[in-house]
DRENSE-197432 format. One record per atom (N, C-alpha, C): residue number from 1; x, y, z negated; atom name. Coordinates in steps of 0.1 Angstrom, whole numbers. Each point is the difference from the previous one (the first is absolute). Layout:
<sites>
+-----+-------+-------+-------+----+
:   i :    px :    py :    pz : at :
+-----+-------+-------+-------+----+
: NUM :     X :     Y :     Z : CA :
...
+-----+-------+-------+-------+----+
</sites>
This chain:
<sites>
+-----+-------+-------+-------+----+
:   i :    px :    py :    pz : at :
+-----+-------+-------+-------+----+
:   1 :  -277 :   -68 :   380 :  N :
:   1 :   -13 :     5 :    -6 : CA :
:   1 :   -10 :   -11 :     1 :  C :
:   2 :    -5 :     2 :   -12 :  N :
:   2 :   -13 :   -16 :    -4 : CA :
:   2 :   -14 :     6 :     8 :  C :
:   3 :    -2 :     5 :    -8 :  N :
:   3 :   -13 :     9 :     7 : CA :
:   3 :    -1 :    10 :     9 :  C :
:   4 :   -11 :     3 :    11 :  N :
:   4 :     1 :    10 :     9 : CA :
:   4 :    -3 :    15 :   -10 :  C :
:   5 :     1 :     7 :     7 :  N :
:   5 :     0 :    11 :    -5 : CA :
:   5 :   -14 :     7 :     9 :  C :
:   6 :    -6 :     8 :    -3 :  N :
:   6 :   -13 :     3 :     7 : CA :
:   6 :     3 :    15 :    -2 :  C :
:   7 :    -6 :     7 :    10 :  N :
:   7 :     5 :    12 :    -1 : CA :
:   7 :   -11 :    10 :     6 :  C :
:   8 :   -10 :     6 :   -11 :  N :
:   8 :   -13 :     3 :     0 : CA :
:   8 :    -1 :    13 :     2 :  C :
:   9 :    -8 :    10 :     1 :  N :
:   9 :    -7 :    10 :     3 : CA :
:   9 :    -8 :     9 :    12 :  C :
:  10 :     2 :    12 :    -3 :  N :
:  10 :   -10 :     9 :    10 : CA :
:  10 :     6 :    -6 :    14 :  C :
:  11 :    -8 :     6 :     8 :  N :
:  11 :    11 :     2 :    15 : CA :
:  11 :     6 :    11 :    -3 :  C :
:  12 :    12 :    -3 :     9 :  N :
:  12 :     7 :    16 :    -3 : CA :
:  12 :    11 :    -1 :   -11 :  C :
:  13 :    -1 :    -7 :   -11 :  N :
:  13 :     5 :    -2 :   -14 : CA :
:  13 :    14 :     1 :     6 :  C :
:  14 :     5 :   -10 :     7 :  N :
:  14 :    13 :    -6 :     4 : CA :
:  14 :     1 :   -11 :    -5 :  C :
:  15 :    -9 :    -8 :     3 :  N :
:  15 :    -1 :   -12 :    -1 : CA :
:  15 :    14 :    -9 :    11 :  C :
:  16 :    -5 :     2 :    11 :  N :
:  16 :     8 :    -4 :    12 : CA :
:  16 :    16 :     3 :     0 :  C :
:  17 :     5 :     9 :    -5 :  N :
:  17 :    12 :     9 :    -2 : CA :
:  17 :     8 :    -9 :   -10 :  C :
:  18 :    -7 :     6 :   -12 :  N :
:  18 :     3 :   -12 :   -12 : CA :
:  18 :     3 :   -13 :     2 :  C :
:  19 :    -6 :    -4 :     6 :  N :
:  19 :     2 :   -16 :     7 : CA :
:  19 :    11 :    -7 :     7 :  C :
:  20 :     2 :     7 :     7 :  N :
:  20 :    10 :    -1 :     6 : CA :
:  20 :    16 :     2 :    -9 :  C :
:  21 :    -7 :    11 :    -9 :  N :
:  21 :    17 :     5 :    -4 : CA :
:  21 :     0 :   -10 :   -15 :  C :
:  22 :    -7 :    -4 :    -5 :  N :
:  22 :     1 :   -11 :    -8 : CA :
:  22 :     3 :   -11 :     8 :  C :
:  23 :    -6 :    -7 :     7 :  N :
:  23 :     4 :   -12 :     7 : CA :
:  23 :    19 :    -1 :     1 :  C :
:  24 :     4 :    11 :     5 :  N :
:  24 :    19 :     4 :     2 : CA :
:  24 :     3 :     2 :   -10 :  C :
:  25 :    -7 :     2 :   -13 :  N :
:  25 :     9 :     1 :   -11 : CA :
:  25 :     0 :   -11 :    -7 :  C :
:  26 :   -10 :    -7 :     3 :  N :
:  26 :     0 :   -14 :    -9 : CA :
:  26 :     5 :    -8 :    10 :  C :
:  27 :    -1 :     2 :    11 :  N :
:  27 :     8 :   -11 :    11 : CA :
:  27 :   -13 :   -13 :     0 :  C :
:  28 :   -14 :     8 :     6 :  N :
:  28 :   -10 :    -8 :     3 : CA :
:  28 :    -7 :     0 :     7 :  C :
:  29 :    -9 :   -11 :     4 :  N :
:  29 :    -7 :     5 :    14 : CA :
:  29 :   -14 :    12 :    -3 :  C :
:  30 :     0 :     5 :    10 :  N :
:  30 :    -8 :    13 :     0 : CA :
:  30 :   -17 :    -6 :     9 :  C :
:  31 :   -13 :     2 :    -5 :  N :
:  31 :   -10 :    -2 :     4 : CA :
:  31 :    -7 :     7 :     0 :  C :
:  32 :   -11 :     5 :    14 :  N :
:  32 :   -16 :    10 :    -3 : CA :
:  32 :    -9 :    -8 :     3 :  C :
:  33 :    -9 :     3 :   -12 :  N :
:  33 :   -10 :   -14 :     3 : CA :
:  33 :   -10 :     7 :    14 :  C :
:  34 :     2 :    14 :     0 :  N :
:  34 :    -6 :     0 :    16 : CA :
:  34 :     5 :    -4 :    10 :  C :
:  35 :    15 :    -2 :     5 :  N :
:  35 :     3 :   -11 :     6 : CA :
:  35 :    -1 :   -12 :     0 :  C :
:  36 :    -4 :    -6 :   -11 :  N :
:  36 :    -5 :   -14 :    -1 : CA :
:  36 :   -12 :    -4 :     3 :  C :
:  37 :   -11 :     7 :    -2 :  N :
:  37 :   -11 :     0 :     2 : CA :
:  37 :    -3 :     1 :    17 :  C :
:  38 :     7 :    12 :     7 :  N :
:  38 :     7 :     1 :    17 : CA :
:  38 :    -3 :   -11 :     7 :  C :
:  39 :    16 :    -6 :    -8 :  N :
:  39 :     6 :   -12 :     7 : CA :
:  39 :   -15 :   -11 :    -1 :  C :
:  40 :    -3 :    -2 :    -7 :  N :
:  40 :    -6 :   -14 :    -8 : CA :
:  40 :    -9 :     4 :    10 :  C :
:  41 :   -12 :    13 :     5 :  N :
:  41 :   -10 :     2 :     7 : CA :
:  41 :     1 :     0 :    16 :  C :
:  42 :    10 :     3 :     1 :  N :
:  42 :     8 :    10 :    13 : CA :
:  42 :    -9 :    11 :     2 :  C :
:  43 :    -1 :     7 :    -8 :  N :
:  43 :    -9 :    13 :     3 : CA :
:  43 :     5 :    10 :   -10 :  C :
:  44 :     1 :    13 :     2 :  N :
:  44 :     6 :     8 :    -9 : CA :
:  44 :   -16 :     0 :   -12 :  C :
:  45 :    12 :    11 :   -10 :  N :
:  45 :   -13 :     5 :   -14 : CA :
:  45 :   -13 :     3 :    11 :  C :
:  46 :     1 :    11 :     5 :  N :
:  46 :    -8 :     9 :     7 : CA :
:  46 :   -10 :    -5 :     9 :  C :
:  47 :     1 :   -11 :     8 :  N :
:  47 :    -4 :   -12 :    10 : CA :
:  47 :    -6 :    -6 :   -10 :  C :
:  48 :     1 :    -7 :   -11 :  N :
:  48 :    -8 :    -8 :    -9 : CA :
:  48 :   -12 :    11 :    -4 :  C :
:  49 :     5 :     8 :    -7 :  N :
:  49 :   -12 :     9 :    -5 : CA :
:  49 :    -4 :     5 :     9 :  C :
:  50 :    -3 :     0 :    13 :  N :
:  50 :    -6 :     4 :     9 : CA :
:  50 :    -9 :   -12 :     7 :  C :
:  51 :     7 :   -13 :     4 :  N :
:  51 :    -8 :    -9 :     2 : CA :
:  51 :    -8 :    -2 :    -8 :  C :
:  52 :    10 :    -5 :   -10 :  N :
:  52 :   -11 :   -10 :   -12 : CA :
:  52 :    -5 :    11 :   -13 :  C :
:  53 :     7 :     8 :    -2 :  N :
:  53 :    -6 :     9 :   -12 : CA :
:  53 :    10 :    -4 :   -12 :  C :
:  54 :    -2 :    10 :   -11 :  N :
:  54 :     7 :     3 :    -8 : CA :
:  54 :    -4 :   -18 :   -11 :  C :
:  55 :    -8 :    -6 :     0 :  N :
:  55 :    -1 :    -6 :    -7 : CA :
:  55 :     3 :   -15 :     2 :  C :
:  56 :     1 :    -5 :    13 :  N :
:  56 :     9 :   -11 :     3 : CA :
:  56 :    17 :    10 :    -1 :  C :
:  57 :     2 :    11 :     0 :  N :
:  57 :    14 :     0 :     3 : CA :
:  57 :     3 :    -4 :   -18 :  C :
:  58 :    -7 :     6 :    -8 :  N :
:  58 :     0 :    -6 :   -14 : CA :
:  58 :     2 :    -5 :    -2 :  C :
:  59 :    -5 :   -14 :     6 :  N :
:  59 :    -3 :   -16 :    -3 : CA :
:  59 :    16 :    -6 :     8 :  C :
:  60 :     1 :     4 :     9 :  N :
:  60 :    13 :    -1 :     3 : CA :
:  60 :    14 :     3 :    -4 :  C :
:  61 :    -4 :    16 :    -5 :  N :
:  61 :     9 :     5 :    -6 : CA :
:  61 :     4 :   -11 :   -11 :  C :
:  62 :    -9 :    -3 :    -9 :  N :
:  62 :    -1 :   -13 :   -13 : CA :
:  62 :     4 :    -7 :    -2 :  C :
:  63 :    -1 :   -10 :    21 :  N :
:  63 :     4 :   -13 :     2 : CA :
:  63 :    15 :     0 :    -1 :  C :
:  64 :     7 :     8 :     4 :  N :
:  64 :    13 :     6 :     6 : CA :
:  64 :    10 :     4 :   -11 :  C :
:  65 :   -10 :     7 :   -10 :  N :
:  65 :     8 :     1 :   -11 : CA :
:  65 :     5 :   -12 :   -11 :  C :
:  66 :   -13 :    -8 :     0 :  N :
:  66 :     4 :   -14 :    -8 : CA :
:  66 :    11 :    -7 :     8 :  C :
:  67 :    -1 :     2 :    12 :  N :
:  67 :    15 :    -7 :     2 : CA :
:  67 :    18 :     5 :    -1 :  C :
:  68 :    -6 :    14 :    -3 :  N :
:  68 :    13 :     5 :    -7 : CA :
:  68 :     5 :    -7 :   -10 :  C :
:  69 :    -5 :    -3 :    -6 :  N :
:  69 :     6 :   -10 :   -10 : CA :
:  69 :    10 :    -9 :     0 :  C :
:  70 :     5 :     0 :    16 :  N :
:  70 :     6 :   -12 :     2 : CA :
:  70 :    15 :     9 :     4 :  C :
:  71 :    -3 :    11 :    -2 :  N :
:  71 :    12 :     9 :     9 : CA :
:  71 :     6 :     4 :   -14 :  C :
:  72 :    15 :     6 :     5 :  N :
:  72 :     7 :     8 :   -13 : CA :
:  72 :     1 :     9 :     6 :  C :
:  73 :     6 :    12 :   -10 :  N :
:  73 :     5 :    15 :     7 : CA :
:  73 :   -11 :    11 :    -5 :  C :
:  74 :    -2 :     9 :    11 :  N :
:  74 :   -11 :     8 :    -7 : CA :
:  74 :    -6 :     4 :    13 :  C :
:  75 :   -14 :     5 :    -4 :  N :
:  75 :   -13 :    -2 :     6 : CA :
:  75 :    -6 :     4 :    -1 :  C :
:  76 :    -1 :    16 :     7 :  N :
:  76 :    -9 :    12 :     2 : CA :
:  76 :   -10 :    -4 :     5 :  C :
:  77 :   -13 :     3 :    -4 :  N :
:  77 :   -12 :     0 :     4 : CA :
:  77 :    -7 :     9 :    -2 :  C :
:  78 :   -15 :    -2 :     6 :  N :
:  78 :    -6 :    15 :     8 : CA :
:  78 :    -9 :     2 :   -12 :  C :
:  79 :     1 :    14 :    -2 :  N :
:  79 :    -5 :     9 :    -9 : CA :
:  79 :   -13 :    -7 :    -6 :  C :
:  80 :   -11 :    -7 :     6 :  N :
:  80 :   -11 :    -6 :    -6 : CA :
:  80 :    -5 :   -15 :    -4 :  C :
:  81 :    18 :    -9 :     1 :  N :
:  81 :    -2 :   -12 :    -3 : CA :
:  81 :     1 :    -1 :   -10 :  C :
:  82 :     8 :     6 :   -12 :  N :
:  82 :    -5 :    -1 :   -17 : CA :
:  82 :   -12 :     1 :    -3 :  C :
:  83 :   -10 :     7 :     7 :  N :
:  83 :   -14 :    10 :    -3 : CA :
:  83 :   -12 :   -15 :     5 :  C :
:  84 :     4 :   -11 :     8 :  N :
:  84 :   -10 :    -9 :     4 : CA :
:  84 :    -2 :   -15 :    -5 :  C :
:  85 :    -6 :    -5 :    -2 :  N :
:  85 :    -1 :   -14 :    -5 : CA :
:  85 :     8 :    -2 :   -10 :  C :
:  86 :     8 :    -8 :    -9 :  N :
:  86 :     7 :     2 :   -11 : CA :
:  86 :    18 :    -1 :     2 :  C :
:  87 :     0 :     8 :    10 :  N :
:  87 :    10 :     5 :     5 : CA :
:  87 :    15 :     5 :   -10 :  C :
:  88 :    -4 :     7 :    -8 :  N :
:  88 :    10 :     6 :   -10 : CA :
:  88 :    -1 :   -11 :    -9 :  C :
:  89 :    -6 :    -4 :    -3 :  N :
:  89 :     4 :   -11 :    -9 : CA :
:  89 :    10 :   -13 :     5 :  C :
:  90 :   -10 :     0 :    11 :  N :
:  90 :    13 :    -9 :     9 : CA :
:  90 :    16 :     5 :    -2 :  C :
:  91 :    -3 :     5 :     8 :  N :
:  91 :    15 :    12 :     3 : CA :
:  91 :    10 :    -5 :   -16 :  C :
:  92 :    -9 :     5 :   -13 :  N :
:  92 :     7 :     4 :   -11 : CA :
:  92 :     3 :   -16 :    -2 :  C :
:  93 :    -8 :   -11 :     0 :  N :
:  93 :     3 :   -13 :    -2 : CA :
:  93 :     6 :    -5 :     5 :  C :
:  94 :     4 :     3 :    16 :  N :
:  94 :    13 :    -6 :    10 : CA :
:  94 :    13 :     3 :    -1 :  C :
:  95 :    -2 :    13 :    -3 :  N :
:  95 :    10 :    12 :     2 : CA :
:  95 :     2 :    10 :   -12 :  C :
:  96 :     9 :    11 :     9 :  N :
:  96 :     6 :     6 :    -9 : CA :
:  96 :    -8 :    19 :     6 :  C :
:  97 :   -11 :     5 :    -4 :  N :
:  97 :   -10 :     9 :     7 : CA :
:  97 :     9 :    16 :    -2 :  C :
:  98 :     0 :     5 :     7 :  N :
:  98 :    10 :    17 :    -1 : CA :
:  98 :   -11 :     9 :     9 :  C :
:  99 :    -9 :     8 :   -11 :  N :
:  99 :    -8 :    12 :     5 : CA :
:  99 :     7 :     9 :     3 :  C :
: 100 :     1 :     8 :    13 :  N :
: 100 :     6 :    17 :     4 : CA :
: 100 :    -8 :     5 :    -1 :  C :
: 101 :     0 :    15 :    -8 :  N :
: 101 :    -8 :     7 :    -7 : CA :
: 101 :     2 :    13 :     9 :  C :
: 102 :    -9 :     6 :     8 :  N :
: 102 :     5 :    10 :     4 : CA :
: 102 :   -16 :    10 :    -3 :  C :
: 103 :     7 :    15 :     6 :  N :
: 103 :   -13 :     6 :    -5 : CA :
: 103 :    -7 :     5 :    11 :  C :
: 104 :   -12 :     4 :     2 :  N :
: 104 :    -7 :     3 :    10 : CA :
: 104 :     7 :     5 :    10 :  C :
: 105 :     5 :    15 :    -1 :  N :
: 105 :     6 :     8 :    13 : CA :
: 105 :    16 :    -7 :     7 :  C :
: 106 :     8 :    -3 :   -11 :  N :
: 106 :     5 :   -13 :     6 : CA :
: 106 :    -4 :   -11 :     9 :  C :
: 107 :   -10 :    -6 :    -4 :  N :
: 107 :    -5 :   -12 :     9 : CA :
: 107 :    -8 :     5 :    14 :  C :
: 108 :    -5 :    10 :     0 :  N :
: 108 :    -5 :    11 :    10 : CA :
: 108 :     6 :     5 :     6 :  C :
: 109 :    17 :     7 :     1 :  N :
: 109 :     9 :     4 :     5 : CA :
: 109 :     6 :   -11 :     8 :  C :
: 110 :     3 :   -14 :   -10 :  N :
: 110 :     9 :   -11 :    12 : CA :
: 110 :   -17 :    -7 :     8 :  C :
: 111 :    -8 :    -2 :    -3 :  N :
: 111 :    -9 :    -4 :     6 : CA :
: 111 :     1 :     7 :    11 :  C :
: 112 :    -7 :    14 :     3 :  N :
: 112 :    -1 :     8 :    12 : CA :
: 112 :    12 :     0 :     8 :  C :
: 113 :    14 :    -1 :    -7 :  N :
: 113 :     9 :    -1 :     8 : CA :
: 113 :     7 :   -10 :    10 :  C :
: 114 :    -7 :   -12 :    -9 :  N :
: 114 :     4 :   -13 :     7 : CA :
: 114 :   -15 :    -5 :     8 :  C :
: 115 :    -6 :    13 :     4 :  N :
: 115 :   -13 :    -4 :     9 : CA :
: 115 :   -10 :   -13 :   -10 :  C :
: 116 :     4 :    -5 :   -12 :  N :
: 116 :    -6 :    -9 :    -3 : CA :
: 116 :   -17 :     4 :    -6 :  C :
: 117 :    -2 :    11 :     3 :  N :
: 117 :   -20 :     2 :     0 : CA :
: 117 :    -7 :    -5 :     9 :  C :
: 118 :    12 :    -8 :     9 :  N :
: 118 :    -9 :    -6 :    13 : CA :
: 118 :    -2 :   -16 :    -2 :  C :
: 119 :     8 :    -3 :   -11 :  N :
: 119 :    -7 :   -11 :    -2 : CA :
: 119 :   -16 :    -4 :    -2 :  C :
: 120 :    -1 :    -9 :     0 :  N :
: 120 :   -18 :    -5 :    -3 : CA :
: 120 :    -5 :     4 :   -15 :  C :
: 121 :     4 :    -1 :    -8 :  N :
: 121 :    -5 :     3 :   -13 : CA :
: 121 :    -5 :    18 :     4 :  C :
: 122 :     8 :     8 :     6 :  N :
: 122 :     0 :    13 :    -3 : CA :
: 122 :   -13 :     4 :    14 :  C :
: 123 :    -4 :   -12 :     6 :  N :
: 123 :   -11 :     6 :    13 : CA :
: 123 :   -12 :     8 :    -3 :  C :
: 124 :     2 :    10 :     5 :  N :
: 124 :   -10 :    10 :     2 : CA :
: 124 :     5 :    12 :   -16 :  C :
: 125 :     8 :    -3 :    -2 :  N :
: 125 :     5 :     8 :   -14 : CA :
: 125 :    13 :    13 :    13 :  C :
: 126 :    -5 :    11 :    -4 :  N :
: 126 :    10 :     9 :    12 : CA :
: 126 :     6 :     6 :   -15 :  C :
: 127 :    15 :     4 :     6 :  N :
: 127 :    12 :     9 :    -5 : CA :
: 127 :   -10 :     6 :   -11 :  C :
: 128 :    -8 :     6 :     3 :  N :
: 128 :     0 :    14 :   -10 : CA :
: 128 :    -4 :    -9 :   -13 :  C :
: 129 :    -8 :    -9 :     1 :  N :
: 129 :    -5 :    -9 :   -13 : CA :
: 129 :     9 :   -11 :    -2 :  C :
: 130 :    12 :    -3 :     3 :  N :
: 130 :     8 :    -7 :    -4 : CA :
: 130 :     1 :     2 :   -16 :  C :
: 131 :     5 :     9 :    -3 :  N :
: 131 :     3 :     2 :   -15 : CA :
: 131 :   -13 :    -4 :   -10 :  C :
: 132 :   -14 :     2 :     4 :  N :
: 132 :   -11 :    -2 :    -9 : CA :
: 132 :    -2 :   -15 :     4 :  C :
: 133 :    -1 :    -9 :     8 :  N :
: 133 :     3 :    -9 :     9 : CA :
: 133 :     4 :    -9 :   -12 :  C :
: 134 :    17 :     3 :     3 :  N :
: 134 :     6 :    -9 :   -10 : CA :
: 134 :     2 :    -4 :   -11 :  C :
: 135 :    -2 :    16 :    -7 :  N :
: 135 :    -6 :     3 :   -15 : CA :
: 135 :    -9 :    -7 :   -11 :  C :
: 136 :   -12 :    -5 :    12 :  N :
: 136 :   -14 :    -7 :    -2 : CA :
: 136 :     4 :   -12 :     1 :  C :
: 137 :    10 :    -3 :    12 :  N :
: 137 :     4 :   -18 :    -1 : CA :
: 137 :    10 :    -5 :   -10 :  C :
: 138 :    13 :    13 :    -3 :  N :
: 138 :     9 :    -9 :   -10 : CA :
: 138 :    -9 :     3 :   -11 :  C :
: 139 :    -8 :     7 :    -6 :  N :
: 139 :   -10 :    -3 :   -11 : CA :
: 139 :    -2 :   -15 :     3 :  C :
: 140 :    -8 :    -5 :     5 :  N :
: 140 :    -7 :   -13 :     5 : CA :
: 140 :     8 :   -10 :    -4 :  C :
: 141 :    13 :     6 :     8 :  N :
: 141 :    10 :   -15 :     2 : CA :
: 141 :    11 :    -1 :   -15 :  C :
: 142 :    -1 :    13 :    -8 :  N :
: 142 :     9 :    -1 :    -7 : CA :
: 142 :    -2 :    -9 :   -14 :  C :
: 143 :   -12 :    -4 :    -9 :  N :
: 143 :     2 :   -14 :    -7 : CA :
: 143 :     7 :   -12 :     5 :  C :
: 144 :    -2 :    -1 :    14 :  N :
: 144 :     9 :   -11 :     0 : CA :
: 144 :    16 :     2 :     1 :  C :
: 145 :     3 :    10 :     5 :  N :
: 145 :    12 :     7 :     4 : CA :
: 145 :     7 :    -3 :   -19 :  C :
: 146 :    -5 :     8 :    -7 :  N :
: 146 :     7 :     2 :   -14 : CA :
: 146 :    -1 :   -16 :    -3 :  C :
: 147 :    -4 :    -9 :     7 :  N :
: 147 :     1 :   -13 :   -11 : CA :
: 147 :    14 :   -11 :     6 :  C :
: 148 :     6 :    11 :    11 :  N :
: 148 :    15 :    -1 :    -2 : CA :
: 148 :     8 :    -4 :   -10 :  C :
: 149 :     7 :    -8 :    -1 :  N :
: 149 :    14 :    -3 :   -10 : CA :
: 149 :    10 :     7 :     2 :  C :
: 150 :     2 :    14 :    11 :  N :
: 150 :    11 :     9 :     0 : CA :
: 150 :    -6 :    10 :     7 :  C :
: 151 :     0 :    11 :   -10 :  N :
: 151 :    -4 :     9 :     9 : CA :
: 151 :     9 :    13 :     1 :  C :
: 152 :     0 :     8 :    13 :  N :
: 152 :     9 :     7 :     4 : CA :
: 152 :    -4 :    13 :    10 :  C :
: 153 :     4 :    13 :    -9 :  N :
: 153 :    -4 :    13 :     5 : CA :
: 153 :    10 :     3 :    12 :  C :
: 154 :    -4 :    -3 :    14 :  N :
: 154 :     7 :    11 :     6 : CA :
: 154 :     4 :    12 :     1 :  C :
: 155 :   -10 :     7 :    -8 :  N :
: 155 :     8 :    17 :     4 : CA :
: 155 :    10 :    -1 :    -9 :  C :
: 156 :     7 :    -7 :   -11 :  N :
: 156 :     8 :     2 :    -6 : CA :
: 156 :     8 :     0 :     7 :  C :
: 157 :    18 :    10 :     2 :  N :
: 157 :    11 :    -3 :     2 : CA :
: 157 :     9 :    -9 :     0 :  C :
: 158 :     6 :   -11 :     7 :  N :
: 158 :     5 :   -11 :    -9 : CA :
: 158 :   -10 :   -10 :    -3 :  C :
: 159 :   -12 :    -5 :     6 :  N :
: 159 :   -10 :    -9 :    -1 : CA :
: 159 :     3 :   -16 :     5 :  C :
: 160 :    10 :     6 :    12 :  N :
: 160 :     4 :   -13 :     5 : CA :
: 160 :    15 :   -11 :    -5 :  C :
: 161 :     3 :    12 :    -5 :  N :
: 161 :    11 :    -5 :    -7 : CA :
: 161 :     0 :    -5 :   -17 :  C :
: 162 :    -9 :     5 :    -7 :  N :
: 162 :    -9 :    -3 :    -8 : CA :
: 162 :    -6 :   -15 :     1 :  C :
: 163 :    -9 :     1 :     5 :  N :
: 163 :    -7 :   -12 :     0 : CA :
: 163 :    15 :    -8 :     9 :  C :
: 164 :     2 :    -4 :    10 :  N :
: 164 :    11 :    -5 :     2 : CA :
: 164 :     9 :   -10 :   -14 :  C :
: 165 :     3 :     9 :    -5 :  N :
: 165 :     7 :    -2 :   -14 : CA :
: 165 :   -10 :    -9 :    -9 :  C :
: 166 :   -11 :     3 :    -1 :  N :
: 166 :   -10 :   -10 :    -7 : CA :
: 166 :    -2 :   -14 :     5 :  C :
: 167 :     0 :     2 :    14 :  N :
: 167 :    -5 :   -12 :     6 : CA :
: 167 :    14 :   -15 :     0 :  C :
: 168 :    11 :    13 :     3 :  N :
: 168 :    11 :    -9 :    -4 : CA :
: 168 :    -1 :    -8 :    -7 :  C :
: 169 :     0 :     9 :   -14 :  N :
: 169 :     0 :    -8 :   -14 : CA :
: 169 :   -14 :   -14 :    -1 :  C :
: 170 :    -2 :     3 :     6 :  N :
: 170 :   -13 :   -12 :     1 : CA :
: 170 :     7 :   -11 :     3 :  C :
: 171 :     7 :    -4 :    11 :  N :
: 171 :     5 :    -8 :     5 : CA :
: 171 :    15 :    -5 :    -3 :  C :
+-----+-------+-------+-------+----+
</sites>
């Protein structure tokens, strides 16, 4: 594989999931740029945005992604690094960009389930307003989202095997 593969959307999408099961099907290495960002700080997501704020984690987030470039495989990243600095364009110029399209109560279902409203983006946002919450943000975040070069509906049946099959053919 020439190019990385970037692997964009909501939280929740299956971003993470997907990642992984492409990486074994193409027989490549598997990356989260929140892990990278971790390592590089030694401080988790949560610890940054709490020391320093959402806006150095940005700037970091940035630094971290330009060096993806140097990596192969594929390379989930967190729901709002297409949406900052000229990020998606990057992405689309390095790489190879794959939007997971999912719909509200979907992303609200694996969200609550995998406790992930306790992340920092969702602070001071409680359960009940999850759904209006997120509604308001993939509005926000979604021009950059659609300026994907593959894009892909999870509630479809067969989505992974689907796209799977496309991505192949790419390579």
């Amino acid at each position: 594989m020439q190019k990385p593969l970037y692997i964009i959307g909501y939280m929740g999408a299956g971003k993470s999931t997907l990642s992984k099961v492409l990486s074994r099907v193409l027989n490549c290495e598997n990356h989260d740029l929140d892990d990278i960002i971790s390592s590089s700080v030694g401080k988790t997501i949560n610890e940054i945005f709490d020391s320093e704020g959402e806006i150095v984690f940005r700037k970091i987030e940035n630094e971290q992604l330009h060096l993806t470039s140097k990596l192969s495989g594929v390379i989930s990243v967190g729901g709002g690094t297409p949406c900052y600095y000229n990020n998606i364009e990057w992405m689309n110029l390095h790489g190879i960009t794959i939007y997971l399209r999912a719909k509200i109560p979907t992303l609200v279902s694996r969200i609550t389930k995998e406790k992930a409203f306790l992340r920092p983006i969702f602070k001071g946002v409680s359960e009940q307003n999850l759904p209006d919450f997120i509604g308001k943000h993939l509005f926000e975040r979604q021009f950059y989202y659609e300026q994907a070069q593959i894009s892909c509906n999870v509630e479809n049946i067969g989505w992974q095997d689907e796209l799977i099959s496309k991505i192949v053919g790419l390579n």
